[in-house]
N, C-alpha and C positions, 0 to 999 in steps of 0.2 A: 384591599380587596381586588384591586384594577391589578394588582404584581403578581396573584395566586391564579388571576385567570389567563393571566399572560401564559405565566409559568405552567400552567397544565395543558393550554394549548399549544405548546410550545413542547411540552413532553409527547404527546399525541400525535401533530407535526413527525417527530423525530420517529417516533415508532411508525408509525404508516410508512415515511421513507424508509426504512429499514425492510422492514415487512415485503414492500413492493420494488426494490431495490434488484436490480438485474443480479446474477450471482457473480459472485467476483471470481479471479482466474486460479485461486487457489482451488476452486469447485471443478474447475477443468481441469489440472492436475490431479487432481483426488480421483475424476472419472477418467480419462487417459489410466492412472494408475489400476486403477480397479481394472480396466481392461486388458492391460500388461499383465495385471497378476491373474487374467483367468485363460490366457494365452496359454501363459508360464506353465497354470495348472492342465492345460490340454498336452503341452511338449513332456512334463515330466508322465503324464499315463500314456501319450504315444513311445516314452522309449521305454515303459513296463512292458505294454502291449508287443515292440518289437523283441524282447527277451526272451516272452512265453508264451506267445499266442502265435496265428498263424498269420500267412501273408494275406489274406484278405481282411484280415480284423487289426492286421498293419498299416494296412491300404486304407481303411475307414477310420483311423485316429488317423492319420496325416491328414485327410480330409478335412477332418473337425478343427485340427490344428490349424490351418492353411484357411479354415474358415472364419476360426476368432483371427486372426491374424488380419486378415481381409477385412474384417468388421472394422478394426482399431483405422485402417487406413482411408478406409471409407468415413471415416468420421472426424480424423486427426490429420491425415494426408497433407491435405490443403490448408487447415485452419488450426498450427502447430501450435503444442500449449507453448508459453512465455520461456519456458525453463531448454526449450530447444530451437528458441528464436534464433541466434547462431550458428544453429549446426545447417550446413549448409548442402549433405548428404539426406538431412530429414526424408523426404519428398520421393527420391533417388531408393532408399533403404527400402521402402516398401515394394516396391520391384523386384530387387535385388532379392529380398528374403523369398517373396512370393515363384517368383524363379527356382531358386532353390529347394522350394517345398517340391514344385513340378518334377525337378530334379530325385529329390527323396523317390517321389512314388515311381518313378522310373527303374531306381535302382530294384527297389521292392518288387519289383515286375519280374527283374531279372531273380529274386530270391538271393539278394545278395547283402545279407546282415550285417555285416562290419562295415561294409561300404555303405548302407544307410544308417548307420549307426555316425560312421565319420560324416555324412553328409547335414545329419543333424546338430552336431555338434555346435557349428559355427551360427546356427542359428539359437540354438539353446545360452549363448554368450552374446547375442544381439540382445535378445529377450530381458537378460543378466542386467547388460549396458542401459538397457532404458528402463528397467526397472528402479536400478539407483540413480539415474538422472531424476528422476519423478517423484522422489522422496522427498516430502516435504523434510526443511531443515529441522535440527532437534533444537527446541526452546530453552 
């Protein structure tokens, strides 16, 4: 009888730590990720919107763009998930893209579409880069 009550409080134990259990850094990766891929999804309607739409509704997806962008760094910037503890541009990269965007709406200013078009480019391949860094591995 003294074994089955061990044994249940000892399952109980185990469940409460689990339960109460800070989240581990795979959960960081998974949110890092989820924010990459909704970055992703703002840069792929900012270059529809430059296609077919006008300069000012070009000028307000870059924004938006340039705003999840912002978010990821505001949150990740400082406090890199595990899978980009070596990269040693992490920190650095957020600038750099965030520049870049300033750059985009500039060009947009002038109504200059292939030239904002090439100027997003190199960011839509940042975007790329740290999406498959963030990839949990396959089982």
């Amino acid at each position: 009888m003294c074994v089955r009550a061990f044994r249940a409080l000892t399952a109980v134990l185990l469940l409460a730590v689990a339960i109460l259990a800070p989240p581990v850094r795979a959960d960081e990766l998974a949110d890092f990720r989820a924010a990459v891929d909704e970055a992703s999804a703002e840069y792929r309607l900012t270059l529809r919107i430059l296609e077919n739409r006008s300069q000012d509704e070009t000028a307000a997806a870059v924004h938006r763009l340039r705003a999840a962008w912002q978010a990821i760094g505001e949150r990740f910037g400082a406090r890199r998930p595990a899978a980009f503890a070596d990269d040693e541009n992490f920190g650095a990269m957020f600038m750099q893209i965030d520049v870049s965007l300033v750059g985009v709406l500039l060009v947009i200013d002038l109504g200059n579409r292939d030239g904002a078009r090439a100027a997003l480019t190199p960011i839509g391949e940042a975007l790329a880069r740290l999406s498959a860094r963030s990839t949990p591995p396959a089982r």
